[in-house]
Residue frames as qw, qx, qy, qz and C-alpha x, y, z in Angstrom:
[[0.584, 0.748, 0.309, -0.068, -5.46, -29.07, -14.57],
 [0.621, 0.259, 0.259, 0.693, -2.82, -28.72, -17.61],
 [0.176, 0.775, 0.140, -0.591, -2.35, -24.68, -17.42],
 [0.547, 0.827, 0.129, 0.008, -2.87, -23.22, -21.19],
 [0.667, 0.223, 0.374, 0.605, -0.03, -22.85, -23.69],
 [0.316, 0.798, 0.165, -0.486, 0.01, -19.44, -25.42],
 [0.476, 0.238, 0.556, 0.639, 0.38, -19.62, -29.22],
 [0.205, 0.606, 0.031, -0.768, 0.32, -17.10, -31.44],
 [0.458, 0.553, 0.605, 0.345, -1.83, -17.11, -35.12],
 [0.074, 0.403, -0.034, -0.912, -2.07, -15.00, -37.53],
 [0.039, -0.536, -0.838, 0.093, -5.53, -14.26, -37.74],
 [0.175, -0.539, -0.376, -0.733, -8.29, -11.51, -37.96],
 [0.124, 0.090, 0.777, -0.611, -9.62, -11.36, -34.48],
 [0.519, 0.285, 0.113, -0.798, -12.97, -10.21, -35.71],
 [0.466, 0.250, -0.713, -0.460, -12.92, -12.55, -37.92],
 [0.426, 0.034, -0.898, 0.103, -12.86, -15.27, -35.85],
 [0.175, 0.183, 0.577, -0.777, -15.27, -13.62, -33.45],
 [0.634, 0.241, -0.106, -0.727, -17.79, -13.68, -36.04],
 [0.647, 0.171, -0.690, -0.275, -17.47, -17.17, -36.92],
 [0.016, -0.093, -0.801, 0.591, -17.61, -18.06, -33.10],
 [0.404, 0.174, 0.327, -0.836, -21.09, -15.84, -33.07],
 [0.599, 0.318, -0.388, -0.624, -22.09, -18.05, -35.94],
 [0.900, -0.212, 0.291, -0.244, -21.50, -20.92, -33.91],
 [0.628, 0.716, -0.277, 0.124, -18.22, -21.78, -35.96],
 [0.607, -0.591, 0.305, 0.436, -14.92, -23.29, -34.17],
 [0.593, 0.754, -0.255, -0.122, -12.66, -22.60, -36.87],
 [0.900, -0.189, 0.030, 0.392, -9.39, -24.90, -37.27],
 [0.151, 0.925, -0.338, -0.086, -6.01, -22.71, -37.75],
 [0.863, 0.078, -0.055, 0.496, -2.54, -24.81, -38.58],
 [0.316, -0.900, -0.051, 0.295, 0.18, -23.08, -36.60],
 [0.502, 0.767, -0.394, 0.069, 3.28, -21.81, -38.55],
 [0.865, 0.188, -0.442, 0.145, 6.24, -23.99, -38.81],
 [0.174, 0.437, -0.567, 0.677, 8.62, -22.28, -35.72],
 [0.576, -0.271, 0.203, -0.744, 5.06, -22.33, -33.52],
 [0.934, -0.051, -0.028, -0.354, 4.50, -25.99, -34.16],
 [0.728, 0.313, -0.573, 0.210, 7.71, -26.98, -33.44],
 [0.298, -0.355, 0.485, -0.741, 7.42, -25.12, -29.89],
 [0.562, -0.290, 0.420, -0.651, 4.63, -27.24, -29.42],
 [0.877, 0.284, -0.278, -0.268, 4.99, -30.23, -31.18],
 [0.891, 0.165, -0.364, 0.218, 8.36, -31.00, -30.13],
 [0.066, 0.496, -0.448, 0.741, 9.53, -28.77, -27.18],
 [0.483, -0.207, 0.445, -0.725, 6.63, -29.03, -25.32],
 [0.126, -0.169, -0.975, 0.073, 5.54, -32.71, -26.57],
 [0.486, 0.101, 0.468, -0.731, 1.96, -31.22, -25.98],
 [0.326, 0.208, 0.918, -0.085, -0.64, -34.07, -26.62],
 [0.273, -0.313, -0.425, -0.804, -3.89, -33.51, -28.90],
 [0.429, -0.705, -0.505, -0.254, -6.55, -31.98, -26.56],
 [0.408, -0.093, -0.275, 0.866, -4.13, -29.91, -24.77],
 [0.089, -0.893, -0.370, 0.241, -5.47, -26.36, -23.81],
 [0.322, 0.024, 0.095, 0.942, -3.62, -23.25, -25.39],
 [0.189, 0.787, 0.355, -0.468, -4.60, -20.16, -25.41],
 [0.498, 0.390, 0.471, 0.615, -4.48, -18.52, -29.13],
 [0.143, -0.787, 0.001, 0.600, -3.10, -14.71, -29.34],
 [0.623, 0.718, 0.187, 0.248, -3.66, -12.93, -32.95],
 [0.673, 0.093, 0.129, 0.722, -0.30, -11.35, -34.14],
 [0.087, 0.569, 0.150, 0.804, -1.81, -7.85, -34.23],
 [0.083, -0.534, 0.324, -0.776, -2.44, -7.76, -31.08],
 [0.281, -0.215, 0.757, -0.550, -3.51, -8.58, -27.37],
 [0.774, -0.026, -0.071, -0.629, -7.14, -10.52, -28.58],
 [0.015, 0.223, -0.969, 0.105, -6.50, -14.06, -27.36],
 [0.773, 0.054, -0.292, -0.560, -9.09, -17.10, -27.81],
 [0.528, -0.305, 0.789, -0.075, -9.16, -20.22, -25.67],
 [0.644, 0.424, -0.585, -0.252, -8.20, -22.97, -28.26],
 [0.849, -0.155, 0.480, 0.158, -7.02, -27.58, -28.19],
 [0.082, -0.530, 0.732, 0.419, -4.60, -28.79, -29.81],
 [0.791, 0.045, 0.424, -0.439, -6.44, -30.91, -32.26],
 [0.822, 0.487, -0.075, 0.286, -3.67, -32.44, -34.89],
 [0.624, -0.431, 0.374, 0.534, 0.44, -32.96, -34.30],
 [0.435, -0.121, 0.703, 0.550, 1.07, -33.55, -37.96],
 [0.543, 0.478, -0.061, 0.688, -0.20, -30.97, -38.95],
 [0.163, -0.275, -0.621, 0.715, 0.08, -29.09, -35.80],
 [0.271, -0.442, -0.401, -0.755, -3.53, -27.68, -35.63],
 [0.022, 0.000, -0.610, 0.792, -5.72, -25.79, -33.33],
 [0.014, 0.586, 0.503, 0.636, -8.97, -25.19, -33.10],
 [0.129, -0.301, 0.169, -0.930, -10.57, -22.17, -31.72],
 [0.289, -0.450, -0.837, 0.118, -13.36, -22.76, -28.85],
 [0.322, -0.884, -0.326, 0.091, -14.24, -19.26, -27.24],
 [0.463, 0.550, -0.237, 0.653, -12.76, -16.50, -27.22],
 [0.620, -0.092, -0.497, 0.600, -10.83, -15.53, -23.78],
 [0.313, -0.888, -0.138, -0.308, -12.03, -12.42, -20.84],
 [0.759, -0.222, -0.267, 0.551, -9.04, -13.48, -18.76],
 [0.305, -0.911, 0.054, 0.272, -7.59, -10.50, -17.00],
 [0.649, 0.652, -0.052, 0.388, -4.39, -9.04, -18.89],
 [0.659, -0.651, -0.185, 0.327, -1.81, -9.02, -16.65],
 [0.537, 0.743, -0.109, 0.384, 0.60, -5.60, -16.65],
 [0.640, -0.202, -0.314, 0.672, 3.94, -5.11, -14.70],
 [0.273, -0.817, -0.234, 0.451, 4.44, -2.10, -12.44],
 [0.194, -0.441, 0.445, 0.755, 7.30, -0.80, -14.82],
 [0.648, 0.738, 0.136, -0.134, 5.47, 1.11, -17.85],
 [0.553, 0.823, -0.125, 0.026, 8.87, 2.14, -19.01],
 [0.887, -0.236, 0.219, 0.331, 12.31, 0.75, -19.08],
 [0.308, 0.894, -0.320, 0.055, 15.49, 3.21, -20.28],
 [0.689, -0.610, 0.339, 0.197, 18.84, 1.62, -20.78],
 [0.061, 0.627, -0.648, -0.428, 22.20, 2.44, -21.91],
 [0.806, 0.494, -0.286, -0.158, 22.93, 0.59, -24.88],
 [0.610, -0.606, 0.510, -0.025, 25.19, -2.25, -23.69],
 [0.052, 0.642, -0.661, -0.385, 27.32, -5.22, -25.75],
 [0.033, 0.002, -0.999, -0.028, 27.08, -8.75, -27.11],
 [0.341, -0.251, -0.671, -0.608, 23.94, -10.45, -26.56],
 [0.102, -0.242, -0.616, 0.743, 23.08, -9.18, -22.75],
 [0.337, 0.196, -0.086, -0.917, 20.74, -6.80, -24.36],
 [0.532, -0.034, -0.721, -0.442, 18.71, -9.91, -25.91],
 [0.329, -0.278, -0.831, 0.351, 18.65, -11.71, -22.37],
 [0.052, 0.063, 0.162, -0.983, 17.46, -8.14, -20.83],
 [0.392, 0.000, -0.077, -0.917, 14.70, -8.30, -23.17],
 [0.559, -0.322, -0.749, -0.147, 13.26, -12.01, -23.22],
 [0.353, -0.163, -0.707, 0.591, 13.37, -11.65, -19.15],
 [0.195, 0.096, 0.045, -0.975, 11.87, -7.87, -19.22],
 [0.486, -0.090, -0.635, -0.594, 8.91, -9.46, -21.47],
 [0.490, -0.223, -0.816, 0.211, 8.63, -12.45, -19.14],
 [0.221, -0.427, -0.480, 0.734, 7.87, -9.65, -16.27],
 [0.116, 0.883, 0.440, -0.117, 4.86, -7.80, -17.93],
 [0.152, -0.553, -0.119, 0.810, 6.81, -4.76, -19.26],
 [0.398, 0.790, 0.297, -0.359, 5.18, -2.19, -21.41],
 [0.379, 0.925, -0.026, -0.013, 7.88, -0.18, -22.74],
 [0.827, -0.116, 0.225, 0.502, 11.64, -0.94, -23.76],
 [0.133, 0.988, -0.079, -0.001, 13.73, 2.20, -24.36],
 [0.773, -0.269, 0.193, 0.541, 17.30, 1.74, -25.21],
 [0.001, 0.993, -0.116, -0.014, 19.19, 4.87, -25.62],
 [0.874, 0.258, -0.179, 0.370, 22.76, 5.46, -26.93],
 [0.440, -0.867, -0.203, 0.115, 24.33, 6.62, -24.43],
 [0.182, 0.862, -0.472, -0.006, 28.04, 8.55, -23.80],
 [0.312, -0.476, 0.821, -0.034, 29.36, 5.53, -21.97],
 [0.874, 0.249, 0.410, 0.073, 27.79, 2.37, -24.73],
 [0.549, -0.149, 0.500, 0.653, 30.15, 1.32, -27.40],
 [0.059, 0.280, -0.548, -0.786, 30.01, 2.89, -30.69],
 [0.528, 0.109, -0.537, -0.649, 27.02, 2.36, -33.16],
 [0.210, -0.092, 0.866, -0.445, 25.74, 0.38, -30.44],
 [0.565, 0.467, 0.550, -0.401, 22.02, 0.48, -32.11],
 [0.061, 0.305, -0.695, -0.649, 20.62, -0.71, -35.38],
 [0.635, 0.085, -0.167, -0.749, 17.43, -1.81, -37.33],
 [0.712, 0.118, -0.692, -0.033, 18.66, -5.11, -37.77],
 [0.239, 0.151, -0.767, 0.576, 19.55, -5.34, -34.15],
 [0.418, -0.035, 0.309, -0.853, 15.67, -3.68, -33.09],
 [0.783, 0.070, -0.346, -0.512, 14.25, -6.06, -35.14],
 [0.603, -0.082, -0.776, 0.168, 15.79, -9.21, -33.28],
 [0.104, 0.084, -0.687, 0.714, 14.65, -7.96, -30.34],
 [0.587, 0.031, -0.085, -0.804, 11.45, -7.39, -31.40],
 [0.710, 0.113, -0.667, -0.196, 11.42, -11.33, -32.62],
 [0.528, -0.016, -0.810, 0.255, 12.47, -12.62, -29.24],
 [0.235, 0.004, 0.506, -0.830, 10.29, -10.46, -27.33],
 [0.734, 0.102, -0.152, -0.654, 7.07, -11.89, -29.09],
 [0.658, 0.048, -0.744, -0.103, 8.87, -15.45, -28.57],
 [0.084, 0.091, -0.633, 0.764, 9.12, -14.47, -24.77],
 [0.512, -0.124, 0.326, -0.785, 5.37, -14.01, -24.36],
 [0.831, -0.164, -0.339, -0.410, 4.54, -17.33, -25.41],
 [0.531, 0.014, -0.776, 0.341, 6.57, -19.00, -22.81],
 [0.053, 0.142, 0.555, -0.818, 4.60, -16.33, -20.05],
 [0.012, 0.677, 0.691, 0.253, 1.27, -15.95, -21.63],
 [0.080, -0.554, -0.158, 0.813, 1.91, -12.38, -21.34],
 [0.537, 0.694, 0.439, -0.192, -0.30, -11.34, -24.37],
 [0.414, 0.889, 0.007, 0.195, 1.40, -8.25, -25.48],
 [0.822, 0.059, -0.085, 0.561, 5.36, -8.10, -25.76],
 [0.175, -0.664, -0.228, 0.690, 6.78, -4.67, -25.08],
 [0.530, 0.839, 0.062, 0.106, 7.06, -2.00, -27.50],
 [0.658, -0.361, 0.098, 0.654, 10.94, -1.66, -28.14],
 [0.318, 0.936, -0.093, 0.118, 12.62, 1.81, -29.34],
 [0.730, -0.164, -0.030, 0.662, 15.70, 3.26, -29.71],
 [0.009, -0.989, 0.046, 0.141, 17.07, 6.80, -29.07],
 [0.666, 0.549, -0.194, 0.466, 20.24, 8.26, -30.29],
 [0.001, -0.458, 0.205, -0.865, 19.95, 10.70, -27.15],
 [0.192, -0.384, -0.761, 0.487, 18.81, 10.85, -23.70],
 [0.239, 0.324, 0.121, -0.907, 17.71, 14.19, -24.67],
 [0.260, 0.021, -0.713, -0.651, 15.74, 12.68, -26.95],
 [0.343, -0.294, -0.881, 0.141, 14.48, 10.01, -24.63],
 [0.152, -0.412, -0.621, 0.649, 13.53, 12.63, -22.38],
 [0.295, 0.160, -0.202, -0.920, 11.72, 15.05, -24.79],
 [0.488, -0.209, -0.814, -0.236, 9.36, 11.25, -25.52],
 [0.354, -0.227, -0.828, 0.370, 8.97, 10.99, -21.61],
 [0.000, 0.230, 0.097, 0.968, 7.09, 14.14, -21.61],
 [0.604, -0.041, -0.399, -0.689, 4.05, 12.85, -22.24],
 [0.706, -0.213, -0.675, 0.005, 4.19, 9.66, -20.02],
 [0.510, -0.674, 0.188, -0.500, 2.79, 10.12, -16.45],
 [0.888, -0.037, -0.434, 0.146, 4.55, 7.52, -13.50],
 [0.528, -0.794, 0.300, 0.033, 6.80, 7.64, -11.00],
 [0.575, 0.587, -0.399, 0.407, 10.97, 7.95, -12.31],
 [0.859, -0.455, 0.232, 0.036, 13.13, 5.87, -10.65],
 [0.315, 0.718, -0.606, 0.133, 17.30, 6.59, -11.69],
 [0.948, -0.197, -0.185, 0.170, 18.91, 2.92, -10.57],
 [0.180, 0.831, -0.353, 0.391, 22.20, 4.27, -8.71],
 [0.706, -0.024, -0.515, 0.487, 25.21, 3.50, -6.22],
 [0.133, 0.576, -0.087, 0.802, 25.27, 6.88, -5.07],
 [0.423, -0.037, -0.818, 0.388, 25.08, 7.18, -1.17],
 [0.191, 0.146, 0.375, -0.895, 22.30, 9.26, -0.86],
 [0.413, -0.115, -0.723, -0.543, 19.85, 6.89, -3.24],
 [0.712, -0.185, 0.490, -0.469, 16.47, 5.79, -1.34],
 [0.383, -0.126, 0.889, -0.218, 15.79, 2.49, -0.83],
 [0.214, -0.134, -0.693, -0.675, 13.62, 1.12, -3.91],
 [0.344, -0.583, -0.736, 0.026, 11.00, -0.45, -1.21],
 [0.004, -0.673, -0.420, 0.608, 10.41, 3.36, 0.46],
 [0.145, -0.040, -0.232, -0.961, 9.01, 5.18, -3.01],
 [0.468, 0.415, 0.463, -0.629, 5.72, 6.29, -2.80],
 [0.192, -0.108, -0.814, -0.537, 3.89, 4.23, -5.63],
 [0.559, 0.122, 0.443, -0.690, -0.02, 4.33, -5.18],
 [0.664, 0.170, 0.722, -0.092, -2.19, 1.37, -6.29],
 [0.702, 0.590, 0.398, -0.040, -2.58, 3.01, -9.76],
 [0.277, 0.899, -0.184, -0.285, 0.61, 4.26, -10.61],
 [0.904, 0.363, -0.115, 0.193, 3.31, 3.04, -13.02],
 [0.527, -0.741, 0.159, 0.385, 7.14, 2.97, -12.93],
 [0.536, 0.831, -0.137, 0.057, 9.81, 4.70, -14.92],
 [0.672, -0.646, 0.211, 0.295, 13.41, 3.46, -14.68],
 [0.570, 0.737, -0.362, 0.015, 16.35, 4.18, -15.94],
 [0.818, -0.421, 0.262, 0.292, 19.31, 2.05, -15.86],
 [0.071, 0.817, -0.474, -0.321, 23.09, 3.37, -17.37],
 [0.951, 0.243, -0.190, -0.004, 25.09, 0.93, -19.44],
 [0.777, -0.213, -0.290, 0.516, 28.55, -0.72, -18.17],
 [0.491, 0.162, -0.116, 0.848, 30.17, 2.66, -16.40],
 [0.013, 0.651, 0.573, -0.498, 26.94, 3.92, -15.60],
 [0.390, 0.794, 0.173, 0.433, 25.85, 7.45, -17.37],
 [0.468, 0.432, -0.099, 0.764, 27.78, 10.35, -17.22],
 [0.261, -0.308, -0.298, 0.865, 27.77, 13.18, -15.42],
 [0.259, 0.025, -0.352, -0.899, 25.74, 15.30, -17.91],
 [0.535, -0.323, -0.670, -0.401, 23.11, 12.35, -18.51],
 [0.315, -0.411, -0.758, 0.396, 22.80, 12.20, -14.46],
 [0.098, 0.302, 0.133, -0.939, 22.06, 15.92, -14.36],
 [0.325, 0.133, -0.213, -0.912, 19.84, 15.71, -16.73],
 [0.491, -0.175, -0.853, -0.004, 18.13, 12.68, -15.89],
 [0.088, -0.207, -0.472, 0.852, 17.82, 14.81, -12.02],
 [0.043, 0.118, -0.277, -0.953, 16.53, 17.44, -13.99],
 [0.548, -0.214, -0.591, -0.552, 13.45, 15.36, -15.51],
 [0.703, -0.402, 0.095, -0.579, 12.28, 14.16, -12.02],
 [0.825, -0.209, -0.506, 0.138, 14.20, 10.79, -11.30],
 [0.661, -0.636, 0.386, -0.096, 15.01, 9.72, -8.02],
 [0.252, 0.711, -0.624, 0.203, 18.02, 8.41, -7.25],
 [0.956, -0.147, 0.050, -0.248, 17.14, 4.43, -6.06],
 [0.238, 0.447, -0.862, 0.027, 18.88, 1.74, -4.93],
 [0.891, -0.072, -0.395, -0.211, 19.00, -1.98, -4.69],
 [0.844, -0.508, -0.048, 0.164, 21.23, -2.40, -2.18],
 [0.494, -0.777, 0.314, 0.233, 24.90, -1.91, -1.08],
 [0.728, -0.099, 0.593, 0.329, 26.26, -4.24, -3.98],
 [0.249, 0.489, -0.493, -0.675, 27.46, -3.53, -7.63],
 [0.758, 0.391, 0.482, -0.199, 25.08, -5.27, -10.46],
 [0.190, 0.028, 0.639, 0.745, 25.80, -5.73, -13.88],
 [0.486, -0.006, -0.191, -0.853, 22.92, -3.66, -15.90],
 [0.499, -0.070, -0.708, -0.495, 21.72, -6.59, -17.29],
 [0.368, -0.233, -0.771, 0.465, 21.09, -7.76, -13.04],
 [0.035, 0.172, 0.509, -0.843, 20.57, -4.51, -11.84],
 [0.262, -0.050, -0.621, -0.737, 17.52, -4.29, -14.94],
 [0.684, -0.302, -0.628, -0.213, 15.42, -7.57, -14.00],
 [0.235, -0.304, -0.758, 0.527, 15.75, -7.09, -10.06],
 [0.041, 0.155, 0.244, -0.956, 14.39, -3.57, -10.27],
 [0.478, -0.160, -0.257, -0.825, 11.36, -4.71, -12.27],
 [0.570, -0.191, -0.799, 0.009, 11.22, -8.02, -10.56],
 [0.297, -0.344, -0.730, 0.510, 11.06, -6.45, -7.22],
 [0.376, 0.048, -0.104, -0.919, 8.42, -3.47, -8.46],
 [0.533, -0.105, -0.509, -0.668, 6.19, -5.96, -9.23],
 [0.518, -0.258, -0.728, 0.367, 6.70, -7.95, -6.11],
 [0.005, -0.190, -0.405, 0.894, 6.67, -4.44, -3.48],
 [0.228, 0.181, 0.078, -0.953, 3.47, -3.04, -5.83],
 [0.551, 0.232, 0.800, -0.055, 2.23, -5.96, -7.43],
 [0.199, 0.154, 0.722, 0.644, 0.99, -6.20, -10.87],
 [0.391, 0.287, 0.240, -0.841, -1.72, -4.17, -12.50],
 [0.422, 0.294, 0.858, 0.004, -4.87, -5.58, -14.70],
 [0.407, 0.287, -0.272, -0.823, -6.43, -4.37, -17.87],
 [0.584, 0.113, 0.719, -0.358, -9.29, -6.31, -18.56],
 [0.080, -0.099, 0.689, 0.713, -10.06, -8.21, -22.16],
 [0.612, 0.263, 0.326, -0.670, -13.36, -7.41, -22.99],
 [0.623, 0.459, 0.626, 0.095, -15.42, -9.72, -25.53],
 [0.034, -0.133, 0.541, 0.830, -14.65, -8.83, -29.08],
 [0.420, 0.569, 0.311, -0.635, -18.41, -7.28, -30.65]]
């Protein structure tokens, strides 16, 4: 069987939950970037499966392709599927250069994370962060979940400050996890993660953080973790550390209930 597409519409959910309850498929035409994904990337046929995720959020509706030209969907039922989330709630990392920081996030996305935190750190370049720069990340994390059918992209911030970051992290419960060379780091596969808790990492940008930001990084509860014996680039050491959380603890599930 053909697995589902995700597309994204922008839609009411409710809406379209009421017009389901009313016995209503409704058609939707998909915007022009969306229907070129599937029109000509993916070459998907009419009567394809997709699943159909409203722009405002996680509600998702099983949907067919039923028109190329113009791409059009229509809506069939809306979707209970489990909502798959990655072990890592939060992700901190130095601010880094070029367009590593883009790759970071499509990949990050691709791997269920919640929460993107980039932070300017002592050792990222200069003016390293910028609206214009959050916003494209924002854009290519929402193009990232339709290639995973991960519903919801992360949320992405920026800090000026670790102290900052850490005055935010207050409030967020998890096990903190400091990515490091340092020869007294544990082993990522011996922390004690229990079936319902999340993970907090931080990774430094090229040079690692300081001295200060490691103290105070200590300070807030991380461990000191390692991947192994080798030197990563962030943008490596990033995607192993959630790639192999979610592998050691597996993913967690938040179920989509029917929309009412």
């Amino acid at each position: 069987m053909q697995r589902p597409r995700l597309v994204r519409i922008d839609f009411n959910p409710q809406e379209l939950a009421d017009l389901l309850q009313r016995g209503v498929q409704p058609t939707v035409v998909l915007d022009p970037d969306t229907a070129h994904h599937i029109v000509r990337v993916l070459r998907l046929a009419v009567g394809a499966p997709l699943i159909a995720a409203t722009k405002s959020g996680g509600a998702s509706f099983h949907a067919l392709l039923v028109d190329r030209d113009p791409a059009t969907i229509q809506i069939i039922r809306h979707s209970a599927n489990e909502r798959w989330i990655g072990r890592v709630s939060v992700l901190i990392v130095g601010a880094i250069r070029g367009n590593r920081l883009d790759w970071i996030c499509e990949k990050a996305t691709e791997l269920c994370l919640e929460q993107l935190w980039v932070v300017q750190s002592a050792r990222s370049e200069p003016h390293a962060l910028s609206p214009q720069r959050q916003n494209r990340l924002e854009r290519l994390a929402g193009a990232a979940t339709e290639q995973s059918t991960n519903l919801n992209p992360p949320s992405i911030r920026f800090f000026e400050s670790l102290e900052a970051v850490l005055l935010e992290l207050k409030d967020h419960a998890g096990v903190r996890s400091l990515m490091s060379l340092a020869p007294h780091a544990e082993p990522m596969r011996q922390l004690k993660i229990g079936a319902d808790d999340s993970l907090i990492i931080a990774v430094g940008p090229e040079g690692d953080f300081d001295d200060r930001e490691l103290h105070l990084l200590l300070g807030a509860g991380f461990t000191p973790t390692s991947l192994g014996p080798v030197v990563l680039r962030v943008e490596t050491a990033v995607l192993a550390s959630i790639a192999a959380a979610n592998a050691l603890w597996g993913f967690r599930q938040l179920s989509s209930a029917p929309i009412s």
